[in-house]
C-alpha positions as CSV (number, residue, x, y, z in Angstrom):
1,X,111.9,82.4,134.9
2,X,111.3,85.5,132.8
3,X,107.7,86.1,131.1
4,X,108.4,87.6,127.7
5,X,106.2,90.4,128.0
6,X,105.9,93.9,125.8
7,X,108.3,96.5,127.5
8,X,104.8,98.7,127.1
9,X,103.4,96.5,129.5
10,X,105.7,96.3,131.7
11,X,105.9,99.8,131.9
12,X,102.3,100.2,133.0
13,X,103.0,97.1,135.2
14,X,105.8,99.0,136.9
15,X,104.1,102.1,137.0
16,X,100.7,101.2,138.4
17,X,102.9,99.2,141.4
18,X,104.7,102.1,141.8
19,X,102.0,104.6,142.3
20,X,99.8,101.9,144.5
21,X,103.1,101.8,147.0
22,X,103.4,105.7,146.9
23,X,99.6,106.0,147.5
24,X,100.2,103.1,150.6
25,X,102.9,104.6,152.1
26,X,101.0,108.5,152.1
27,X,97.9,106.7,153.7
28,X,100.4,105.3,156.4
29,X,102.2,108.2,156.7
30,X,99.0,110.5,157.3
31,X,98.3,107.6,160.1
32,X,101.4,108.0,161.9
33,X,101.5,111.8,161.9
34,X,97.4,111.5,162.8
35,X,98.4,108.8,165.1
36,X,101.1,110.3,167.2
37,X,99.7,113.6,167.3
38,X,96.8,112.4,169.1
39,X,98.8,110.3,171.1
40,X,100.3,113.4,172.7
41,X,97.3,115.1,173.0
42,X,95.8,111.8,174.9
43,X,95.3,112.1,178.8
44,X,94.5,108.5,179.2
45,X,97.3,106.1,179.7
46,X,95.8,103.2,178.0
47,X,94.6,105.0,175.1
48,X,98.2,106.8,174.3
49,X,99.5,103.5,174.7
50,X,97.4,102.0,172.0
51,X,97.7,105.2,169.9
52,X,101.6,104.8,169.7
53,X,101.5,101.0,169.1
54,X,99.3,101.9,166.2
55,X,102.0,104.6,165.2
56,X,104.7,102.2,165.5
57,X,103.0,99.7,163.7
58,X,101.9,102.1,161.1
59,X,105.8,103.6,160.9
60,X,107.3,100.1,160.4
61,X,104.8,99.2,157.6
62,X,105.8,102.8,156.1
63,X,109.1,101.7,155.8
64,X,108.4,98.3,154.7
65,X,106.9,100.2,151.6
66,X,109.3,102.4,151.4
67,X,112.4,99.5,151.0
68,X,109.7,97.5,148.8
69,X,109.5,101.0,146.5
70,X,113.2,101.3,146.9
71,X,113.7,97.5,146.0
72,X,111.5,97.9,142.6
73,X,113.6,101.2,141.3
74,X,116.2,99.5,141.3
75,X,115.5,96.5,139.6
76,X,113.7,98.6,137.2
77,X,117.0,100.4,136.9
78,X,119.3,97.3,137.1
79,X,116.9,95.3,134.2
80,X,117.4,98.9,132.3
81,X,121.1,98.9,132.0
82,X,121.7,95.1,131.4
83,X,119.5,95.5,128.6
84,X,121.2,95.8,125.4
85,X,120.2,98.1,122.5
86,X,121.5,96.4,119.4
87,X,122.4,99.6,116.7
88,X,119.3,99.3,114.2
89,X,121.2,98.1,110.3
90,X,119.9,100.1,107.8
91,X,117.8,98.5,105.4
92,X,118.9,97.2,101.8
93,X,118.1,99.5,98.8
94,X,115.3,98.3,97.1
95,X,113.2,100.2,93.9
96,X,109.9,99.3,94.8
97,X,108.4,100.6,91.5
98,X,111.2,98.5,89.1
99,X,109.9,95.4,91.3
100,X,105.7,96.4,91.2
101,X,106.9,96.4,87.1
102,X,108.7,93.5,87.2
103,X,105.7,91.4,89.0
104,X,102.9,93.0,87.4
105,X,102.9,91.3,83.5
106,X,100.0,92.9,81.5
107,X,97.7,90.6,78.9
108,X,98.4,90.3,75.5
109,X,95.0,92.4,75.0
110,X,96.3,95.1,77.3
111,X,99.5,95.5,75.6
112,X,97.9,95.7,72.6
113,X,95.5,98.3,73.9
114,X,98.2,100.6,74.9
115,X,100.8,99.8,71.6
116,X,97.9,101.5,69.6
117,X,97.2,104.5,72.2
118,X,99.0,107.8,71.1
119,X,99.7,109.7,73.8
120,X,101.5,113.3,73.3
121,X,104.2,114.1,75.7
122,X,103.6,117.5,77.0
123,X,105.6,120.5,75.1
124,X,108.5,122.1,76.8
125,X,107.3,125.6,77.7
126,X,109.8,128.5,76.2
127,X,111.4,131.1,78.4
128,X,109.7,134.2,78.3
129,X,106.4,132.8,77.7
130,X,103.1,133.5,79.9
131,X,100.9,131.0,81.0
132,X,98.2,133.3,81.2
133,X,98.4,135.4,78.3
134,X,95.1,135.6,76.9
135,X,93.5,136.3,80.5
136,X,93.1,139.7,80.8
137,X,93.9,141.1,84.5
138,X,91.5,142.9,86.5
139,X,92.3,144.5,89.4
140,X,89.4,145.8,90.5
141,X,86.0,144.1,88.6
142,X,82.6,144.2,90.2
143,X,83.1,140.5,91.5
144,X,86.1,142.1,93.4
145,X,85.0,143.3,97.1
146,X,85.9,146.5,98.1
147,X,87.2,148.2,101.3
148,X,84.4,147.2,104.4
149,X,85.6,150.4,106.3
150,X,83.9,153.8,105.4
């Protein structure tokens, strides 16, 4: 049975197992290599012995992780590529201010209100004409810093 989850989470899901196996299997390989090499430093037969047993069983935990790791890349993978990605459809046209102005009705003391403002539109500007004509221009006034280097 599936749990319906967020892909986000399972994302994090499948990355914080992934980095607690890689973490698990660097600890166990340290132990082997720390393991063995003291093993064949060891002049004592009983402790090499129990040194390599502890290296074997460290090396088949190791690779118990690493077919575990294996196992969940590729169900991660597998679950990726069986899912499918449905093409978004675009969205309907729709003039949201036509609708606002069809929903919003205004009061018959509203209308009235605005029937009786007068409201100029603004005049079409001619070619040729300034904006700023009566604003004389000065280049250099005493508001106007000057040059800091001397």
């Amino acid at each position: 049975m599936a749990i319906d989850r967020p892909s986000v989470l399972r994302s994090v899901d499948f990355a914080i197992v992934a980095i607690s196996l890689a973490v698990i299997g660097t600890a166990l390989g340290c132990l082997v290599f720390i393991t063995t090499g003291h093993a064949a430093a060891a002049t004592d037969p009983n402790v090499r012995r129990y040194l390599l047993r502890l290296a074997w069983i460290s090396l088949t935990l190791l690779l118990f992780v690493v077919l575990v790791f294996v196992w969940l890349v590729v169900r991660r993978v597998s679950l990726r590529m069986r899912q499918r990605r449905q093409p978004a459809e675009p969205t309907p046209y729709l003039d949201a201010w036509a609708l606002a102005g069809k929903r919003f009705k205004l009061s018959a003391e509203d209308e009235r209100a605005l029937a009786e403002l007068e409201i100029e539109p603004p005049q079409a500007q001619e070619e040729g004409e300034d904006q700023n004509e009566d604003k004389p221009e000065d280049d250099e006034g005493p508001d106007k810093p000057g040059p800091t280097w001397r």
